[in-house]
PyMOL CGO cylinders between C-alpha atoms (Angstrom):
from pymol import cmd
from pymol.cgo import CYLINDER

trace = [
    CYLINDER, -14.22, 157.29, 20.71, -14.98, 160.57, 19.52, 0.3, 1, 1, 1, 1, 1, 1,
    CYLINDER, -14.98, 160.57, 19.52, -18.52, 161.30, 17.88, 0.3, 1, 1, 1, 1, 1, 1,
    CYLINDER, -18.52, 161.30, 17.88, -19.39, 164.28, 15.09, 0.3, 1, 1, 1, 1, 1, 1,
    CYLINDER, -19.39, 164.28, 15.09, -22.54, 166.35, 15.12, 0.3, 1, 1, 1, 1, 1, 1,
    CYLINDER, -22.54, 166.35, 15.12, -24.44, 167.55, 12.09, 0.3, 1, 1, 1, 1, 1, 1,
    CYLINDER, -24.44, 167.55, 12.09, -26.55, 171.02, 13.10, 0.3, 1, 1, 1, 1, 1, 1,
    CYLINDER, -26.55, 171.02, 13.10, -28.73, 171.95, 9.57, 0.3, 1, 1, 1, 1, 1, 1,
    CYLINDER, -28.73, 171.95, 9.57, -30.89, 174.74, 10.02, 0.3, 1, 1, 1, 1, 1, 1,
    CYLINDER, -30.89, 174.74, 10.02, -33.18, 177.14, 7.39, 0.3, 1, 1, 1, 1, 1, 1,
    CYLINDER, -33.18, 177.14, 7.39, -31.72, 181.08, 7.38, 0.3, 1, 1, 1, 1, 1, 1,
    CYLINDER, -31.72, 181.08, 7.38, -34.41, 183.57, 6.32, 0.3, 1, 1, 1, 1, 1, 1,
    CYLINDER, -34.41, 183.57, 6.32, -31.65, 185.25, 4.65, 0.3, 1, 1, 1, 1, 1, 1,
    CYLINDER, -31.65, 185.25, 4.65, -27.92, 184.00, 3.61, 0.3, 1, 1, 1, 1, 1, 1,
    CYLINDER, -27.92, 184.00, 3.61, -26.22, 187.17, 5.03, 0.3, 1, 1, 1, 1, 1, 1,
    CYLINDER, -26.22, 187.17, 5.03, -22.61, 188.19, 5.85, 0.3, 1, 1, 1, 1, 1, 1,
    CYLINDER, -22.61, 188.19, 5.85, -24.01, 189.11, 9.61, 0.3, 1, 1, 1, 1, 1, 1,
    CYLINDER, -24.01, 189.11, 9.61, -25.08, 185.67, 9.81, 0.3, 1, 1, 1, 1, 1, 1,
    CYLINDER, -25.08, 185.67, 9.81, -22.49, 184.11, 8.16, 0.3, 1, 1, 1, 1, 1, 1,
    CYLINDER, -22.49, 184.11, 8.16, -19.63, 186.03, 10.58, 0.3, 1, 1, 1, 1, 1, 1,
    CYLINDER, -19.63, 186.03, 10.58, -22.36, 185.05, 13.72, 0.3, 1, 1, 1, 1, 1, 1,
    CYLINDER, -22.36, 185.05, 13.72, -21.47, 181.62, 13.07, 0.3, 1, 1, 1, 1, 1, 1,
    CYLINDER, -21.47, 181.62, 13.07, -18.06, 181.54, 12.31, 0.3, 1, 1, 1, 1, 1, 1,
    CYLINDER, -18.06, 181.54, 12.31, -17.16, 183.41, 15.52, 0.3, 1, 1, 1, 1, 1, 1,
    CYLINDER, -17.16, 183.41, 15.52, -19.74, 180.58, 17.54, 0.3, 1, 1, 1, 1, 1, 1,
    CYLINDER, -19.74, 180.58, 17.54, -17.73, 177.85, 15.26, 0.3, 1, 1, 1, 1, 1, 1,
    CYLINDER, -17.73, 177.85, 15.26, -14.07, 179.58, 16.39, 0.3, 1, 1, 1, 1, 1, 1,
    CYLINDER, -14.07, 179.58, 16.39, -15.29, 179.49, 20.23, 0.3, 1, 1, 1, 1, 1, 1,
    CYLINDER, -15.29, 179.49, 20.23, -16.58, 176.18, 20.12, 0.3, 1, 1, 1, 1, 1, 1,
    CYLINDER, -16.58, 176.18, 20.12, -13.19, 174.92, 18.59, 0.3, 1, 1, 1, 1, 1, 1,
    CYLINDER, -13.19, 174.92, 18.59, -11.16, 177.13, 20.72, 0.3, 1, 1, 1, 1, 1, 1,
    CYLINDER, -11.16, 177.13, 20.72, -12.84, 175.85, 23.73, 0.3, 1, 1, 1, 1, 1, 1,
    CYLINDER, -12.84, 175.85, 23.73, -13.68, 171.90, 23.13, 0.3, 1, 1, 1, 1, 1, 1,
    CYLINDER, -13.68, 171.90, 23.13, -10.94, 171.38, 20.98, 0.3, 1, 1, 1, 1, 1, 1,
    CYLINDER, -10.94, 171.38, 20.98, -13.04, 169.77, 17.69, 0.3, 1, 1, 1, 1, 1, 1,
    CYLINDER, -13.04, 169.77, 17.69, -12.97, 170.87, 14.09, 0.3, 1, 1, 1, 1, 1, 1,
    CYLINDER, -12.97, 170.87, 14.09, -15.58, 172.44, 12.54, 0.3, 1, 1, 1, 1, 1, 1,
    CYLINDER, -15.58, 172.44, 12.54, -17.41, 173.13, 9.42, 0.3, 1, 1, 1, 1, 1, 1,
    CYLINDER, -17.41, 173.13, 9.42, -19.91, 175.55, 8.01, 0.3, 1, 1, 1, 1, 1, 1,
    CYLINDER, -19.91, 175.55, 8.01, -22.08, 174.11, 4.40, 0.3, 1, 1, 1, 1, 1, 1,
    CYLINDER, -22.08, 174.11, 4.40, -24.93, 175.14, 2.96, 0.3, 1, 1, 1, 1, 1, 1,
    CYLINDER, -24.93, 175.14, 2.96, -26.88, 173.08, 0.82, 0.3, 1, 1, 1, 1, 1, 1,
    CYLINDER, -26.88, 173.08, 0.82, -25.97, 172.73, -2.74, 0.3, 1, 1, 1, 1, 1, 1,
    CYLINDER, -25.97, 172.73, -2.74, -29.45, 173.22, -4.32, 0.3, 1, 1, 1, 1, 1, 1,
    CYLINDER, -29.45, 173.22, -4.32, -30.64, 176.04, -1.27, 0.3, 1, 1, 1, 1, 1, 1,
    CYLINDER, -30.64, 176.04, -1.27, -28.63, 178.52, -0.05, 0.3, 1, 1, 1, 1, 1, 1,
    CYLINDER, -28.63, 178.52, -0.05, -30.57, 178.78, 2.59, 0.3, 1, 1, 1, 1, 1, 1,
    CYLINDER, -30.57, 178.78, 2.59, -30.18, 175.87, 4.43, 0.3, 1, 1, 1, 1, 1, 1,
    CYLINDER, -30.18, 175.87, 4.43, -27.00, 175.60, 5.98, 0.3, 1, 1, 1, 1, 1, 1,
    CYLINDER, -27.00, 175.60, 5.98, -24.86, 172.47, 7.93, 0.3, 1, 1, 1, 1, 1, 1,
    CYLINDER, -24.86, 172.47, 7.93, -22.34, 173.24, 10.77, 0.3, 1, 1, 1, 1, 1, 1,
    CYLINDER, -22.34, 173.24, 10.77, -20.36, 170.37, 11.27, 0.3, 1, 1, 1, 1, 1, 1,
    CYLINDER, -20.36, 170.37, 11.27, -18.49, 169.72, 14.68, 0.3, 1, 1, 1, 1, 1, 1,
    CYLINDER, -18.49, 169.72, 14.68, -16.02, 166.88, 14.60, 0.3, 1, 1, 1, 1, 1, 1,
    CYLINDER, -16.02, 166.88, 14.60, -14.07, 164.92, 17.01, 0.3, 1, 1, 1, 1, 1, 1,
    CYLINDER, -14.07, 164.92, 17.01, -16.08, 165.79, 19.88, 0.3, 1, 1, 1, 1, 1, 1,
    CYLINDER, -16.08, 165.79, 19.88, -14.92, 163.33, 23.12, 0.3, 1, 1, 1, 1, 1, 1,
    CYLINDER, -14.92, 163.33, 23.12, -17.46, 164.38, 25.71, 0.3, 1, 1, 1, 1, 1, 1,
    CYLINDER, -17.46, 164.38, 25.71, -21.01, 165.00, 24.06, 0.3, 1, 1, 1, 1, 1, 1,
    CYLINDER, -21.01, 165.00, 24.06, -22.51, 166.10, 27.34, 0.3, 1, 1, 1, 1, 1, 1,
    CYLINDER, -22.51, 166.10, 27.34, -19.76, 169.16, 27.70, 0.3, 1, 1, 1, 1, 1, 1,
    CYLINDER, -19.76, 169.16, 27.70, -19.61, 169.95, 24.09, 0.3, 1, 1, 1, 1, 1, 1,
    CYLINDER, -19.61, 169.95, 24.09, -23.82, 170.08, 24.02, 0.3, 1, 1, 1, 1, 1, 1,
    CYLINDER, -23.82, 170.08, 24.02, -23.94, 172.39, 26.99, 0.3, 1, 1, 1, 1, 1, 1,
    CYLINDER, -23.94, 172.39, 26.99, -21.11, 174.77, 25.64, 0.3, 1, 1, 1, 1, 1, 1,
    CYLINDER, -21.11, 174.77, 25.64, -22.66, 174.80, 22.11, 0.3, 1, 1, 1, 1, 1, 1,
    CYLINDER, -22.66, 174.80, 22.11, -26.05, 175.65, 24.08, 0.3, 1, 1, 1, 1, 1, 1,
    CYLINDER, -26.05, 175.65, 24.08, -24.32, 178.87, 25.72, 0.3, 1, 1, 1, 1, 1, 1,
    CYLINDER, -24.32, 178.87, 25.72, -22.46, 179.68, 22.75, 0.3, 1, 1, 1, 1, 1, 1,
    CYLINDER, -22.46, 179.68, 22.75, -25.90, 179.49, 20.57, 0.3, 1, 1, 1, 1, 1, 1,
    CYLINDER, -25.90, 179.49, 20.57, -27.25, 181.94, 23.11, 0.3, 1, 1, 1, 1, 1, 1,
    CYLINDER, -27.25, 181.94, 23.11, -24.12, 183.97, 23.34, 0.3, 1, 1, 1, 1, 1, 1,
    CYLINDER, -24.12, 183.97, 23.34, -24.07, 184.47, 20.10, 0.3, 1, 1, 1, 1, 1, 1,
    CYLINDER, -24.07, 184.47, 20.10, -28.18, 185.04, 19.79, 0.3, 1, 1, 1, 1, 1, 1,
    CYLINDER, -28.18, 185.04, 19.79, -28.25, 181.67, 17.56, 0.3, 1, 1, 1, 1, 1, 1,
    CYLINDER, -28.25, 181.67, 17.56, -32.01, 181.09, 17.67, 0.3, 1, 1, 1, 1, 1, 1,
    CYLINDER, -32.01, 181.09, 17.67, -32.91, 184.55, 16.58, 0.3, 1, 1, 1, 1, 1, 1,
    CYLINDER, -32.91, 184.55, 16.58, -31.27, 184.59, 13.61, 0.3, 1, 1, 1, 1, 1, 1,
    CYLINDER, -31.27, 184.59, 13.61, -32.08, 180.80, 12.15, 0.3, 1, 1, 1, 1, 1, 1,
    CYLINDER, -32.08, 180.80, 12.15, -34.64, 178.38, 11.90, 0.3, 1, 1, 1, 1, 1, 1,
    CYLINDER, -34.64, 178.38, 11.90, -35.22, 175.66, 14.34, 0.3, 1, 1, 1, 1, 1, 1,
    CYLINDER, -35.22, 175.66, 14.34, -32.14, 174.20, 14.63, 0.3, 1, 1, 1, 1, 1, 1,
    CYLINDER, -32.14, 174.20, 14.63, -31.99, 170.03, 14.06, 0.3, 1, 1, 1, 1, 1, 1,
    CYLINDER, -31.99, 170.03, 14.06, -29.18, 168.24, 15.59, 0.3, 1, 1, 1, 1, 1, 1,
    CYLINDER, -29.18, 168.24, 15.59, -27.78, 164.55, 14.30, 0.3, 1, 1, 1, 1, 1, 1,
    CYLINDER, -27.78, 164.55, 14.30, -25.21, 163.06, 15.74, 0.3, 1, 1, 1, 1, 1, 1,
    CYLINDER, -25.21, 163.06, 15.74, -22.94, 160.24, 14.15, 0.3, 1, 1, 1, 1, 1, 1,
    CYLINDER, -22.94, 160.24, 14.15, -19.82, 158.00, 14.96, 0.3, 1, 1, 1, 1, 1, 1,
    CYLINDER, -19.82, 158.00, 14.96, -17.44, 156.58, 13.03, 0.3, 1, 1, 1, 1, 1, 1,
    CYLINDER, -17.44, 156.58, 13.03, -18.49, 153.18, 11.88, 0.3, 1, 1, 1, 1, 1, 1,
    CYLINDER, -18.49, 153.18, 11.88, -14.75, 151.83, 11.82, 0.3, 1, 1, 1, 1, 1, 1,
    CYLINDER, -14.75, 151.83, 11.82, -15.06, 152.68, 15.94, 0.3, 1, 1, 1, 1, 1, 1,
    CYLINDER, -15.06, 152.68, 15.94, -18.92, 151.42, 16.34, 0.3, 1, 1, 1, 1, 1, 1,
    CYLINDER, -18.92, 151.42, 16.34, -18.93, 148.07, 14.68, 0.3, 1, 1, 1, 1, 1, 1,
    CYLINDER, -18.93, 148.07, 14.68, -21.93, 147.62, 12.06, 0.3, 1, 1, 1, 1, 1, 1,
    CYLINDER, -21.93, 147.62, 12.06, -24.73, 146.49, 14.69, 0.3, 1, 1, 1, 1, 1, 1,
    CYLINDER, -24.73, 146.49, 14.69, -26.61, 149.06, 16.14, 0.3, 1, 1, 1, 1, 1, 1,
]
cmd.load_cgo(trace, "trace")
């Protein structure tokens, strides 16, 4: 079963620095976990954004890369606190908790 992970986050300011910080963090993380990802940003505030990482098979492995990547890629200094959610398909999980 693979499991998807929601990171939303406020940005002081939506910037092209910040927007090519992520998309290189998003390009390692897919490059080295192989998962998908995605990069939103709320449709009513532009400053909150969404990075989506999908089909992740090992959440321990794919949290601690994403945690060196994040401080690689000096994450925390240019965002908000960061707020994670992760989610599995339902189809895969049954409907009980």
């Amino acid at each position: 079963m693979t499991h998807s992970l929601y990171l939303y986050y406020q940005v002081a300011v939506p910037d092209a620095r910040l927007y090519q910080t992520v998309q290189a963090l998003q390009q390692e993380l897919c490059a080295r976990c192989g998962v998908s990802a995605r990069l939103l940003r709320r449709r009513d505030d532009p400053t909150t954004w969404m990075e989506v990482y999908e089909g992740i098979a090992d959440d321990a492995v794919f949290a601690a890369t994403l945690a060196e990547a994040e401080q690689r890629h000096s994450i925390a200094a240019l965002s908000g606190p960061r707020h994670a959610e992760w989610f599995q398909p339902l189809d895969e999980a049954g409907p009980e908790p």
